[in-house]
N, C-alpha and C positions, 0 to 999 in steps of 0.2 A: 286544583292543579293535579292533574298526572301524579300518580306515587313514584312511579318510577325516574321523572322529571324530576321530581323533589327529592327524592334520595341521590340522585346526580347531583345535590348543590351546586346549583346554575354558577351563585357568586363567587367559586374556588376555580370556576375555570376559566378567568382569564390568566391565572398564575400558570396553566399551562400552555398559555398562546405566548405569553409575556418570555419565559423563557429559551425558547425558540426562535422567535421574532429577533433578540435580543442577540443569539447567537450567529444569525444569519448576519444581522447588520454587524457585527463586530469582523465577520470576515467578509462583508464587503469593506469596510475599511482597509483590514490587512490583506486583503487579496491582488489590491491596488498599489499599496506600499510596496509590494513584491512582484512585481509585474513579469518577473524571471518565472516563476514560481510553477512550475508544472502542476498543471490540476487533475484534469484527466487524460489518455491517450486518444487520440479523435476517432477512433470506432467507437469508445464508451462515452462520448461528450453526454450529458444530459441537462436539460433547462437546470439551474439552481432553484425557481418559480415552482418545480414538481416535485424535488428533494423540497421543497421548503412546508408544500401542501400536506405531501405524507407525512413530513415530520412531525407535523400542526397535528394531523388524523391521530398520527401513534399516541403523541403524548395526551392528545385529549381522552384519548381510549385508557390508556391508563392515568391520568385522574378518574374517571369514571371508575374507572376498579375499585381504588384506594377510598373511593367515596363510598360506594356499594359495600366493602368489606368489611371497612368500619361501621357502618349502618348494624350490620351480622353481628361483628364481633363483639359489639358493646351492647348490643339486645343479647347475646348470648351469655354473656357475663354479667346482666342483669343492669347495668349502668343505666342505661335510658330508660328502663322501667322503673329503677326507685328513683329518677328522677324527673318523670313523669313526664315524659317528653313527645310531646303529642307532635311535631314536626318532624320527629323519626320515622320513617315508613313499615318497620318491624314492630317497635313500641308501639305505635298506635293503631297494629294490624292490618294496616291497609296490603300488606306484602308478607307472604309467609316466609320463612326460615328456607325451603327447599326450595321455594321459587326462585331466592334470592342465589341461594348456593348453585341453581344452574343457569342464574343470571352474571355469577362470574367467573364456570368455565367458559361460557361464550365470549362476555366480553375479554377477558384472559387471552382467550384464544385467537379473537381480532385483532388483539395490540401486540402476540406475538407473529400473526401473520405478516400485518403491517408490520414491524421492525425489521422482519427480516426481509420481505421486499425493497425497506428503504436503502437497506445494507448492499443489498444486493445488485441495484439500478445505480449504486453511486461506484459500483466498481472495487470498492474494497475489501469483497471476498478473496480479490487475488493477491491478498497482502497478508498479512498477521493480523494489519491494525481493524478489518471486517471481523474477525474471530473474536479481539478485545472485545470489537463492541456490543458485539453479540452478548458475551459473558455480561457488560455492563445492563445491555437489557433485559435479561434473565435476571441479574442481582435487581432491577427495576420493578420488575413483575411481583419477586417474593417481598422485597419491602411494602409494596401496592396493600399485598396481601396481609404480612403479619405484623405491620401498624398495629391492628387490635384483634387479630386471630389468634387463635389457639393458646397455648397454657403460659406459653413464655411471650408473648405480644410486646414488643419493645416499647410500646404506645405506652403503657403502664407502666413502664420505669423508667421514663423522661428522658430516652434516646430518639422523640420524634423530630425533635429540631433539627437534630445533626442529620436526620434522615434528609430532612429538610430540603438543609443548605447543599449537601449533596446533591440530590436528584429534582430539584427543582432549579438548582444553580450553577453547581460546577460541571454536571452533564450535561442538561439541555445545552449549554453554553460552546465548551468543549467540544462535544458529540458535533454539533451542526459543524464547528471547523474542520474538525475529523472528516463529514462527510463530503465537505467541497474540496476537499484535498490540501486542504491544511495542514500543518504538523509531516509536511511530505517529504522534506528535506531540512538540514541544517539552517540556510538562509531565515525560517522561518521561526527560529526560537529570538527574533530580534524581535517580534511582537509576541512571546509569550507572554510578558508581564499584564500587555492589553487582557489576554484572556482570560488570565487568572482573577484580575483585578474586577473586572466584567461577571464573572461566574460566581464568586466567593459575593460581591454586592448583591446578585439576584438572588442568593441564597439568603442571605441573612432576611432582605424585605420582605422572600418569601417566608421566612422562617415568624416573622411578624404577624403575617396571616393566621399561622397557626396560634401563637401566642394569643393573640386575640380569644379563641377561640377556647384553648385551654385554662385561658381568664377569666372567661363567661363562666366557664364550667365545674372553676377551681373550687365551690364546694360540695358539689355532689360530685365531682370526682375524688375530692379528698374522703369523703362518707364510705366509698364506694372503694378504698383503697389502690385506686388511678393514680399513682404516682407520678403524672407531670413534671414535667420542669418548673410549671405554673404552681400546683402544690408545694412542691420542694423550697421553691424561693420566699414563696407568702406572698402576701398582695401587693407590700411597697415594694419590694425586690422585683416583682415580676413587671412594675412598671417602669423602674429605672431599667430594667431588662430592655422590655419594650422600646423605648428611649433612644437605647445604644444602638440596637437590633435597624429601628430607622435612622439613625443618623451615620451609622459605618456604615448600611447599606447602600444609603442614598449616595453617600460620600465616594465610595470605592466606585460607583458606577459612574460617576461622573468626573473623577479621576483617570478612569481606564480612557475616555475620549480626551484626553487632555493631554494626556501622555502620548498618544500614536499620534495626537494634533502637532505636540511640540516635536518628534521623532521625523514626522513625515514632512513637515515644514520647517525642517532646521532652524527651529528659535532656540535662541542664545537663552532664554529666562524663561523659566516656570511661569512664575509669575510675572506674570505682562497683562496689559490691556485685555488681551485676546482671551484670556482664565477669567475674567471679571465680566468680561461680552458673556460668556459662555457659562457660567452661575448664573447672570440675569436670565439666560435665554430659560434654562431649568427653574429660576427661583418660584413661578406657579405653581411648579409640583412640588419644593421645597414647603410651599406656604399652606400646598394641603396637607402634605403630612405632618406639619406642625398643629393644623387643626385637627386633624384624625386624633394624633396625641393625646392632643387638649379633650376632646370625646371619649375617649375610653379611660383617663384620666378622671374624668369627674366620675362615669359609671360605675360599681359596684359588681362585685362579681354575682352573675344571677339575674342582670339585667338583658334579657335577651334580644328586647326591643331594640335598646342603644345598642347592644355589642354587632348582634347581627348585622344592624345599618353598619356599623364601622367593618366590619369585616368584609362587605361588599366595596364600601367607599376605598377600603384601601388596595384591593386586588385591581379593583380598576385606576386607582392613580397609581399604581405598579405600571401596569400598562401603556395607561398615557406617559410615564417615563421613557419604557422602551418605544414605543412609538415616534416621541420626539427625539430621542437617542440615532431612531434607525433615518427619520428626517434629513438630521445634522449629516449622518454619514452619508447620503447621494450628493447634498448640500459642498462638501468639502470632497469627496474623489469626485464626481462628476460635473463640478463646475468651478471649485477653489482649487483644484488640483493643479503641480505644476506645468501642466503638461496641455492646460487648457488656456485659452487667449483670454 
């Protein structure tokens, strides 16, 4: 394979299509519910299909960052090398140190191009809330980067999760409502709770990705003075960790469809028939990540074979969540809706 293919960790970026995906279908739900709801002003109208492309572009370009940087930062720090890690593309020399360092002002440089493009075609440069997001993409970029860069690297004192659940959950999430004109007026804090509940769920499964991954790694990064969340906790900790991390994730995102179901179709009960249709409809993805679980459960930290396979298997039943997630949502405004025969 390609070094520089392989240093992109193909299996970590569906977690940046999944958030995205995610956030778009979340406001197609609420964009319906709210049908008052000014989006854009009709000189600025733009396809959501082309915000939705760039957005896919941005975030993929910075995973690749955060993927490239830590590659640097943990061969720089000697990690991958006393832990002999021949599927690093530094550690194993296939990629030099300066090749890599102006392989991510470039990539850097595309994901700040594109963001500000995206910002800027969806019209919300002529507000404050284009300027936030700006700042949020900037705060994007340097996370991207000092995961495991430089002397203070947050990666090493077990602030990567929360890195995590932020910017692979509550912004991707967020951010895409922001860009279709969401959060535009008052009206529209009657489906925050959808958002939050949507963003904070793809943060934590995403945050599982990582876990995984920190799990594998938990003793030459404890060797190596890597202080993880995964070190920090120990092994039985960090799989009850594990555990929570899928089962609120899972829960909260299929919660947030439940809620705008029961708001937008004025039922009288939470629980009804239509919460129980609607677990079945999810329970395949429930039953994989109950078997993902059960696999990194039995594995051993240090098994790379098992863990790796799990850390691919779980990014993509990530995705086929959001995917069936964004399903349901055409499913119910575009043909359950009350507004349709």
């Amino acid at each position: 394979m390609n070094p520089w293919i392989q240093a992109a960790r193909l299996r970590t970026l569906p977690l940046a299509l999944s958030g995205i995906l995610l956030g778009a279908a979340v406001s197609h739900l609420c964009f319906e519910g709210l049908s008052s709801l000014p989006h854009q002003s009709p000189e600025n109208t733009i396809s959501p299909w082309i915000l939705l492309l760039l957005a896919i572009i941005t975030a993929t370009l910075l995973q690749v960052l955060s993927n490239y940087a830590n590659d640097l930062g943990d061969f720089s720090k000697g990690t991958d090398v006393v832990a002999k890690r021949t599927d690093r593309a530094l550690a194993s020399g296939q990629i030099t140190a300066s090749a890599m360092k102006r392989a991510l002002w470039l990539i850097g440089g595309l994901a700040l191009i594109c963001g500000l493009g995206l910002i800027y075609i969806s019209g919300l440069f002529q507000s404050e809330s284009g300027w936030y997001l700006l700042a949020v993409g900037l705060l994007a970029i340097l996370a991207a980067l000092g995961y495991t860069l430089g002397k203070n690297a947050y990666g090493y004192w077990g602030l990567g999760d929360l890195s995590v659940v932020l910017f692979f959950g509550i912004v991707p999430v967020m951010g895409m409502g922001l860009l279709n004109g969401f959060f535009y007026d008052a009206a529209s804090s009657k489906y925050l709770d959808v958002f939050v509940m949507a963003g904070v769920g793809m943060g934590l499964l995403s945050a599982g990705v990582l876990n995984v991954n920190n799990y594998r790694d938990l003793i030459s990064d404890a060797d190596m003075g890597k202080k993880t969340l995964a070190v920090r906790l120990g092994e039985a900790k960090t799989l009850f960790y594990h555990r929570l991390l899928l089962l609120v994730g899972g829960a909260l995102i299929t919660t947030s469809l439940l809620t705008f179901e029961k708001r937008y179709f004025e039922w009288p009960n939470f629980w009804g028939s239509q919460t129980f249709f609607l677990l079945g409809v999810f329970s395949p993805i429930f039953i994989q990540l109950s078997s993902h679980y059960q696999s990194v459960k039995s594995a051993k930290p240090g098994d790379r074979d098992t863990l790796n396979g799990q850390l691919k298997k779980l990014s993509l039943t990530i995705l086929a969540m959001v995917v069936l997630y964004a399903a349901l949502t055409f499913l119910i405004i575009d043909f359950l809706g009350p507004d349709r025969d």
